[in-house]
C-alpha positions as CSV (number, residue, x, y, z in Angstrom):
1,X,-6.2,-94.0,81.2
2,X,-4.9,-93.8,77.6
3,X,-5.7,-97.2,76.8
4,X,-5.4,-96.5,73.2
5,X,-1.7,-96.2,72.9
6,X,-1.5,-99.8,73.2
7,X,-3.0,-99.5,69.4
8,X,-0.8,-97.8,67.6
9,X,-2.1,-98.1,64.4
10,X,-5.7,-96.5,65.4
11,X,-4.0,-93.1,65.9
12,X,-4.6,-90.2,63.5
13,X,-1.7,-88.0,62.0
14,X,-1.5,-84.7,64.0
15,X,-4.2,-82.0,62.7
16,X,-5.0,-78.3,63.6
17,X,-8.7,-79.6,64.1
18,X,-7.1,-81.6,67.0
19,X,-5.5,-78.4,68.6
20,X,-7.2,-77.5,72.2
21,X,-6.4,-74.2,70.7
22,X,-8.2,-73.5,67.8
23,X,-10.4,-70.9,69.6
24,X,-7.7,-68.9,70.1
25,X,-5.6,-69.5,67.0
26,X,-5.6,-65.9,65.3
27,X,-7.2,-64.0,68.2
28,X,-4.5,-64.5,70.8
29,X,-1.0,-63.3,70.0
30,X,2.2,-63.6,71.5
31,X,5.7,-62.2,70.6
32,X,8.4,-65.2,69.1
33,X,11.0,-64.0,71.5
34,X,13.1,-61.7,70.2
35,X,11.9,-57.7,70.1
36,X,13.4,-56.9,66.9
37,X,14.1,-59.9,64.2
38,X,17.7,-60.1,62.3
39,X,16.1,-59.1,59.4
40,X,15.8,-55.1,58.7
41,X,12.5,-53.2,59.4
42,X,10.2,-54.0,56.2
43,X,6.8,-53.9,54.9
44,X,5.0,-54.9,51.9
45,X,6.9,-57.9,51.9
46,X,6.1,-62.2,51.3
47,X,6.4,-64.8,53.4
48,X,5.6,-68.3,52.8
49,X,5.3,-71.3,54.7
50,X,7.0,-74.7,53.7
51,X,4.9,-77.4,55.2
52,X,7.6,-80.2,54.9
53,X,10.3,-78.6,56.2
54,X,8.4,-76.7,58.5
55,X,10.1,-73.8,57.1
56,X,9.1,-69.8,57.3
57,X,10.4,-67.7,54.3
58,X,10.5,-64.3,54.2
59,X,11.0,-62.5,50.9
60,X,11.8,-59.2,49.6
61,X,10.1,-56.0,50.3
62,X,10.7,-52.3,50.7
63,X,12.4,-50.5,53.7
64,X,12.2,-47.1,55.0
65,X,9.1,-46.2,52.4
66,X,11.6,-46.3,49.5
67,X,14.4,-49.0,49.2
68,X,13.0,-51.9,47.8
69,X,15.0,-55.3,49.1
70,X,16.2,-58.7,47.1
71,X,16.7,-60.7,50.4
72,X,15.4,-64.2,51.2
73,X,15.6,-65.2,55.2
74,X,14.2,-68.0,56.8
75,X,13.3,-69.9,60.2
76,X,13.3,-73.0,61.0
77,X,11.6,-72.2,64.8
78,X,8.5,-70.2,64.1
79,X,10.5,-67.0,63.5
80,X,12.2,-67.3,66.9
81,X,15.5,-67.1,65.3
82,X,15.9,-66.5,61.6
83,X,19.2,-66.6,59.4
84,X,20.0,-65.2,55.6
85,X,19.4,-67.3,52.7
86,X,20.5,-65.0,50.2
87,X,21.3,-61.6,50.2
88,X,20.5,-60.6,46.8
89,X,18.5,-63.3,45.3
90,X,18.3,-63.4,41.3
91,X,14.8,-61.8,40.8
92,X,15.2,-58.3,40.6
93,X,15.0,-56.3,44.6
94,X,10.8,-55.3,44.9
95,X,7.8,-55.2,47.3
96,X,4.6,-55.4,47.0
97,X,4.7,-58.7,44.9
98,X,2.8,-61.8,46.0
99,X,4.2,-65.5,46.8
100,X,2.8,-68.9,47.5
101,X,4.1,-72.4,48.2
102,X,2.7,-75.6,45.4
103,X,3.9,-78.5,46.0
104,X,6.8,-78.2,47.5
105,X,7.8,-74.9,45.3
106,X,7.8,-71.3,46.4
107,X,6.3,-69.1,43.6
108,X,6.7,-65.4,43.3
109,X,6.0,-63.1,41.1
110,X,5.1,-59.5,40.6
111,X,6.2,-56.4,42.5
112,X,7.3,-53.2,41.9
113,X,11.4,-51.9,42.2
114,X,14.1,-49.9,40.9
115,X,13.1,-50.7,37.7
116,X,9.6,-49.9,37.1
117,X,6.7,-53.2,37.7
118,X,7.4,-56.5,37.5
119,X,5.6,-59.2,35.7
120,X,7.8,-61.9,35.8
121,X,7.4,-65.4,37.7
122,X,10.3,-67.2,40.0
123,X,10.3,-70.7,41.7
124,X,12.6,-72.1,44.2
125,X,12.5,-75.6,45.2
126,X,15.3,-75.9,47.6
127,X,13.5,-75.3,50.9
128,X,15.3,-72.4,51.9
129,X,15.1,-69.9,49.3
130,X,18.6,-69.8,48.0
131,X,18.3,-71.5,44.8
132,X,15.4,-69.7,42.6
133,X,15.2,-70.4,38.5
134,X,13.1,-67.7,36.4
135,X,9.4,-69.6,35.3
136,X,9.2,-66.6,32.9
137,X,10.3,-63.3,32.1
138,X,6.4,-61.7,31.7
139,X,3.3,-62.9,31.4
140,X,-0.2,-62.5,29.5
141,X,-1.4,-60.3,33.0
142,X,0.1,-56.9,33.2
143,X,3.0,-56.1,35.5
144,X,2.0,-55.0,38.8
145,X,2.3,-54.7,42.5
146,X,-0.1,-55.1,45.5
147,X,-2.2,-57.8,43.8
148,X,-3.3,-60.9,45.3
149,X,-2.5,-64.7,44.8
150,X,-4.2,-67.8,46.1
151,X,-4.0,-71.5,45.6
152,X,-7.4,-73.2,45.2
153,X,-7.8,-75.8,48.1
154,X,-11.0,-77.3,46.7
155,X,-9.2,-80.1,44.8
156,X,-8.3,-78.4,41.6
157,X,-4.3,-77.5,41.5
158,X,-4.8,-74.2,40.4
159,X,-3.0,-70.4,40.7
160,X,-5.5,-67.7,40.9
161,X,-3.8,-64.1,40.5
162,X,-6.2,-60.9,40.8
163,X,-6.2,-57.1,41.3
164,X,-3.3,-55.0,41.6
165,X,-1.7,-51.9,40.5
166,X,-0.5,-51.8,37.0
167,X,-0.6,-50.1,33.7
168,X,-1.2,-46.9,35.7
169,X,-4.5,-47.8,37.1
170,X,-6.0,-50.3,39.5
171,X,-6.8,-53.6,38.3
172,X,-10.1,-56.2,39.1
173,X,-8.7,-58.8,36.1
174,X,-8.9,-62.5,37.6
175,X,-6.1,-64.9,35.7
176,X,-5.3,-68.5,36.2
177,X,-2.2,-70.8,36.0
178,X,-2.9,-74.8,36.2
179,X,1.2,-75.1,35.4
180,X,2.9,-73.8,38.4
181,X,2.9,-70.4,36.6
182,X,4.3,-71.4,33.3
183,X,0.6,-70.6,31.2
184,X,-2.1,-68.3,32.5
185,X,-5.2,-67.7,30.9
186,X,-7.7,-64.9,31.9
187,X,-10.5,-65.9,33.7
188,X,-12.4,-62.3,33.7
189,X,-12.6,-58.7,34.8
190,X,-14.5,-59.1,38.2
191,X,-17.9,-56.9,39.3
192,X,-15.6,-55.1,42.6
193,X,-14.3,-52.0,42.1
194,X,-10.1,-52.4,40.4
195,X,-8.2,-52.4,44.0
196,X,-4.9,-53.1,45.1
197,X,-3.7,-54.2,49.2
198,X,-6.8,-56.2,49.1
199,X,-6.9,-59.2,51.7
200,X,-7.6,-62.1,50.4
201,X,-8.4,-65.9,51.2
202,X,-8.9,-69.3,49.3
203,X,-10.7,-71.7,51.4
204,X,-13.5,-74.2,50.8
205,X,-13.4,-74.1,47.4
206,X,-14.3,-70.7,47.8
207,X,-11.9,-67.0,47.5
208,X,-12.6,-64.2,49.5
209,X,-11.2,-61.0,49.0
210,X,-11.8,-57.5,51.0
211,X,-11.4,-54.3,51.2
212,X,-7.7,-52.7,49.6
213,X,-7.1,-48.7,48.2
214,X,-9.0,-47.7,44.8
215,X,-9.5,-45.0,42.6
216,X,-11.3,-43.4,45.8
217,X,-9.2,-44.3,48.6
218,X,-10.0,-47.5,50.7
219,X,-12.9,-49.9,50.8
220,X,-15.2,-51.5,53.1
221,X,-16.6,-54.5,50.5
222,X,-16.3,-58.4,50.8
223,X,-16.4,-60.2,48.2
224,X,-16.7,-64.3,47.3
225,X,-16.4,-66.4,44.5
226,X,-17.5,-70.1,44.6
227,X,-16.0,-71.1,41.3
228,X,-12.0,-70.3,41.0
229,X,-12.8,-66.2,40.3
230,X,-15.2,-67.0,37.7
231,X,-18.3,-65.6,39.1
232,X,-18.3,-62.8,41.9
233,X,-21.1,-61.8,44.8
234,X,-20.6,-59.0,47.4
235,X,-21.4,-60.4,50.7
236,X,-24.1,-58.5,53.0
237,X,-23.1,-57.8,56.7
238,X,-25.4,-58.5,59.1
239,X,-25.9,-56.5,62.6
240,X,-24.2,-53.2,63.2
241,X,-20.2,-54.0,63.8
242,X,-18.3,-54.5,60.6
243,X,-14.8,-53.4,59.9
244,X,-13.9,-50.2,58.4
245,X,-12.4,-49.6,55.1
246,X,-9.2,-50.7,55.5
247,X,-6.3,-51.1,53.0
248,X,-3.1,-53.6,53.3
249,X,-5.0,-55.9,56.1
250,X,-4.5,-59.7,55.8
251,X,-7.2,-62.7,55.8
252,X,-7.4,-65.9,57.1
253,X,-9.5,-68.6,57.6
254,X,-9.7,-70.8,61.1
255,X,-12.2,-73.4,61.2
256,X,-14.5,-72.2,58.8
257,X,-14.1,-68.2,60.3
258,X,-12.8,-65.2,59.0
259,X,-10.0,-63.2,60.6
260,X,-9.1,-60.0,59.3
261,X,-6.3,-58.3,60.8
262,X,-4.7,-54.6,61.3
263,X,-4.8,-52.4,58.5
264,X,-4.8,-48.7,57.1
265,X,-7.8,-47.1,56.3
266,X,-6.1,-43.6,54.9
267,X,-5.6,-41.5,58.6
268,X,-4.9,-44.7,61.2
269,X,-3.1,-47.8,61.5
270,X,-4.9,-50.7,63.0
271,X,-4.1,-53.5,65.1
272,X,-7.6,-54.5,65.0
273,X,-9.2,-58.5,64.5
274,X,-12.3,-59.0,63.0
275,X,-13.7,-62.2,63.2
276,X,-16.0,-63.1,60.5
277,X,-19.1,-65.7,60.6
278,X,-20.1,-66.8,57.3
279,X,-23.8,-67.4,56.5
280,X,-25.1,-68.1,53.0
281,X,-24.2,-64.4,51.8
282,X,-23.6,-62.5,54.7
283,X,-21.3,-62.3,57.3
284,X,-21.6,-61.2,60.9
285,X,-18.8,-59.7,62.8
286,X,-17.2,-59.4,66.0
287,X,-14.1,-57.1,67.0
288,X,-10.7,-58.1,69.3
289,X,-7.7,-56.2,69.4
290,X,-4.1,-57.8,68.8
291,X,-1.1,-56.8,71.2
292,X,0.7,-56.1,68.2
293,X,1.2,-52.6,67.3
294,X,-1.4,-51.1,64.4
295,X,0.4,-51.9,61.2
296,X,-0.6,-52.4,57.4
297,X,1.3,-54.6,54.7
298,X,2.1,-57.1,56.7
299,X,2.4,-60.7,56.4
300,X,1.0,-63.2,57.9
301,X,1.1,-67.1,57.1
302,X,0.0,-70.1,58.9
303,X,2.2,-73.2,60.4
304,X,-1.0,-76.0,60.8
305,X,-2.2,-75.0,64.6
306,X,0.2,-71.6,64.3
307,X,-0.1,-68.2,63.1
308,X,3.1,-65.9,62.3
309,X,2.9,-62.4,62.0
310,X,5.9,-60.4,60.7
311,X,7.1,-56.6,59.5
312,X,4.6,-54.5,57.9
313,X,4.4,-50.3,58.5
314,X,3.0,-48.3,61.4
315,X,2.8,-45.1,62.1
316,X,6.4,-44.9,64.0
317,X,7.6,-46.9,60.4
318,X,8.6,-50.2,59.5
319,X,8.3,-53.1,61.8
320,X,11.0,-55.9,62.5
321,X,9.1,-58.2,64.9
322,X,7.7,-61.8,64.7
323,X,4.3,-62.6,66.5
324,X,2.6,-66.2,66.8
325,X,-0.7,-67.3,67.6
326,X,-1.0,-69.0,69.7
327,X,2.2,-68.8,72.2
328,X,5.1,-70.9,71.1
329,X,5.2,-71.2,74.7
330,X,2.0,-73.3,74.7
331,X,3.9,-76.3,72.2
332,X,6.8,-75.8,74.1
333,X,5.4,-76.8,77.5
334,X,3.5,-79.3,76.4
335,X,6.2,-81.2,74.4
336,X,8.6,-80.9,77.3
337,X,5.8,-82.2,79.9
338,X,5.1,-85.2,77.7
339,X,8.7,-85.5,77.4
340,X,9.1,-85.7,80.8
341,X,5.9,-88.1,81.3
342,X,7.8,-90.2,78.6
343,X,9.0,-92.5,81.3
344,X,6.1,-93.5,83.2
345,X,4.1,-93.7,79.9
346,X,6.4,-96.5,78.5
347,X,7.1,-98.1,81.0
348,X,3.2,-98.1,81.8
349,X,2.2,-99.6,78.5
350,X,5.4,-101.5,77.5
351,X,6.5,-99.2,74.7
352,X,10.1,-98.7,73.8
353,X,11.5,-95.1,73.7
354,X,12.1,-95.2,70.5
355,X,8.7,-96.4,69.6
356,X,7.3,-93.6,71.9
357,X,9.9,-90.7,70.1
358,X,9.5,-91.7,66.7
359,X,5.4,-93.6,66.3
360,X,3.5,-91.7,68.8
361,X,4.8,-88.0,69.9
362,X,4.4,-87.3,66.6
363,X,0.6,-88.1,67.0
364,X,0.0,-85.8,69.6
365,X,1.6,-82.4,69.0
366,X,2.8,-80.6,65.8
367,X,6.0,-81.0,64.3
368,X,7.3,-77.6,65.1
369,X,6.2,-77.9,68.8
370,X,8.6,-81.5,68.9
371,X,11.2,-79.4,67.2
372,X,11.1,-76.1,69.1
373,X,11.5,-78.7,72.3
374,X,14.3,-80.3,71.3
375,X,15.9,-76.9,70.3
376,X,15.0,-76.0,73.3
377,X,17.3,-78.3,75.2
378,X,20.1,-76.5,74.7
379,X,18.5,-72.5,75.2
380,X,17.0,-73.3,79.1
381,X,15.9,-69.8,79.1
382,X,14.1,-69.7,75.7
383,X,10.7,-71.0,77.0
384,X,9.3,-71.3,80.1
385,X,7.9,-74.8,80.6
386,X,4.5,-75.4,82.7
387,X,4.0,-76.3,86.2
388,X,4.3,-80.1,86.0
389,X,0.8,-80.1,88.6
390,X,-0.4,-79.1,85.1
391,X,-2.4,-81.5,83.2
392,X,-0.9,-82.4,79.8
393,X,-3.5,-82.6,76.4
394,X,-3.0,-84.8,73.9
395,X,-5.8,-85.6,71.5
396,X,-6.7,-89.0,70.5
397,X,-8.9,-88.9,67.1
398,X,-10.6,-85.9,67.8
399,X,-10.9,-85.8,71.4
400,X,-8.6,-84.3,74.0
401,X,-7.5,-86.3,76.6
402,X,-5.8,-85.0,79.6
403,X,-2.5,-86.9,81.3
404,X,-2.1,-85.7,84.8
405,X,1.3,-85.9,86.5
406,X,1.9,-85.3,90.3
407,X,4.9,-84.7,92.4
408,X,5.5,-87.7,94.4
């Protein structure tokens, strides 16, 4: 059993592709523990995820369909509790403006507020979104709101910003920044219809977007591009089920499928998830339905093996709740079981605590679920930890293995 802790240096750093969960990462949704967050009710908002700190941000937005916000909060435990940054940061209050986390940096820019659209560009590098510094005051794009921003993950350290509203019309111009935002050079004026609230992906080397609003109301389309929004192909759906046109969703990508989730598609909200199989260029689709209630303009970023969910608009208004996928009680339970099976497993295998805390939990869960459980220690009633007659996984390489413990 578990002979190959006694080689420490064989083991792998914790990935998502190691997660027992990945089936249900996206599809299977739980609340973070708290019915309403601290922050107010908001949609059309940004929220970022800072892998090293293991930090959520949430940024800006608009409130009650017509006060636009300057806040900055974050969390440290997957949205379970979340505390005020800044109350009014230094870029001007907005929604609908688009932000993204490079190396270390949060990026924003964009939006639309008090003042008209905004095509300025802000960066904050001190993990919790207090201290931001203006990149620049306007750019070569066009102000505007409701566009899209990805960061290329095939390699090349590149910005891609597309669509939007600006200028008084929607916009299908693709622009590029290999400078953290400082330079951006157009790339061109893609084949889809000009769009806003589209959803929209980078993974692969390749950017998906779909659907948004238009000059005609909401679309149906999915489009790809293989070569950083250069060139552009409309993907074909095959079999009957595909999603309607739906404005304000969000898209992700878990283990090489599509999610797309909730949405407005001009009469309902939706709270619907679309899962998306990609083949050559089509895609085939399947339906599931979130416990969430139907919402657009939304966010939704991911934590490695996690999913959060927060705010966006239904039809009873603006939401203030934080979802994960999957349950933060799953991490929870399994860092306090392993915790618990720390004794034996030392002792077992002749491994100090230290050794055990420090060079191999690490190994076998995600850093939020280690902090969340030692967080935990002090809130008994936060999470509800598993039966200890449950088997504990751990994954070794790629391969689960289970540690059983019995009573007795």
């Amino acid at each position: 059993m578990c002979s190959w802790l006694k080689d420490i240096g064989t083991l792998p750093a914790f990935q998502p592709s190691m997660c027992a969960v990945d089936d249900s990462l996206g599809l299977q949704w739980a609340s973070a523990g708290q019915t309403e967050a601290s922050w107010p009710a908001r949609c059309d908002h940004a929220m970022v995820v800072l892998p090293k700190e293991q930090h959520v941000l949430l940024m800006g937005g608009v409130a009650r369909g017509r006060w636009a916000l300057q806040d900055v909060w974050h969390s440290a435990d997957a949205g379970v509790t979340w505390h005020c940054s800044i109350a009014a940061a230094p870029w001007s209050a907005r929604s609908g403006h688009a932000a993204i986390t490079w190396n270390g940096q949060v990026l924003l820019l964009g939006g639309v507020g008090r003042r008209g659209l905004c095509g300025d560009v802000w960066k904050c590098a001190d993990g919790i979104g207090t201290e931001w510094t203006e990149v620049s005051s306007s750019g070569p794009w066009p102000p505007r709101y409701g566009h899209s921003l990805v960061l290329l993950d095939s390699g090349e350290e590149a910005l891609i910003l597309l669509a939007g509203v600006g200028l008084g019309r929607f916009l299908n111009d693709v622009w590029r920044s290999d400078d953290h935002g400082e330079t951006w050079s157009l790339v061109t004026s893609a084949p889809f219809a000009p769009r806003a609230a589209a959803a929209t992906v980078a993974t692969g080397g390749l950017i998906l977007l779909a659907g948004g609003r238009g000059e005609d109301g909401c679309l149906d389309d999915l489009w790809m591009s293989p070569d950083a929004g250069l060139t552009w192909s409309e993907l074909f759906v095959n079999g009957r089920l595909r999603p309607p046109a739906l404005s304000g969703a969000s898209l992700h990508c878990v283990d090489g499928q599509l999610i797309l989730m909730g949405g407005f598609d001009g009469e309902t909200h939706h709270n619907t998830l679309w899962q998306g199989l990609l083949k050559e260029s089509s895609v085939s689709w399947t339906r599931h339905t979130a416990p969430w209630t139907p919402r657009y303009c939304h966010c939704v970023a991911q934590m490695g093996p996690l999913m959060l969910l927060t705010g966006g608009h239904g039809a009873e208004g603006d939401c203030r709740d934080t979802w994960t996928s999957p349950s933060l009680q799953f991490f929870c339970s399994a860092a306090v079981e392993l915790s618990v099976l720390s004794r034996a497993i030392t002792k077992r295998f002749g491994l100090s605590l230290e050794l055990w805390e420090t060079g191999i939990l690490p190994h076998l869960l995600p850093s939020i679920a280690l902090r969340l459980q030692r967080s935990g220690r002090s809130k008994k009633d936060s999470y509800r930890v598993a039966s200890l007659d449950t088997p504990v996984c751990v994954w070794s390489d790629t391969k689960p293995i289970q540690i059983h413990h019995r009573h007795g």
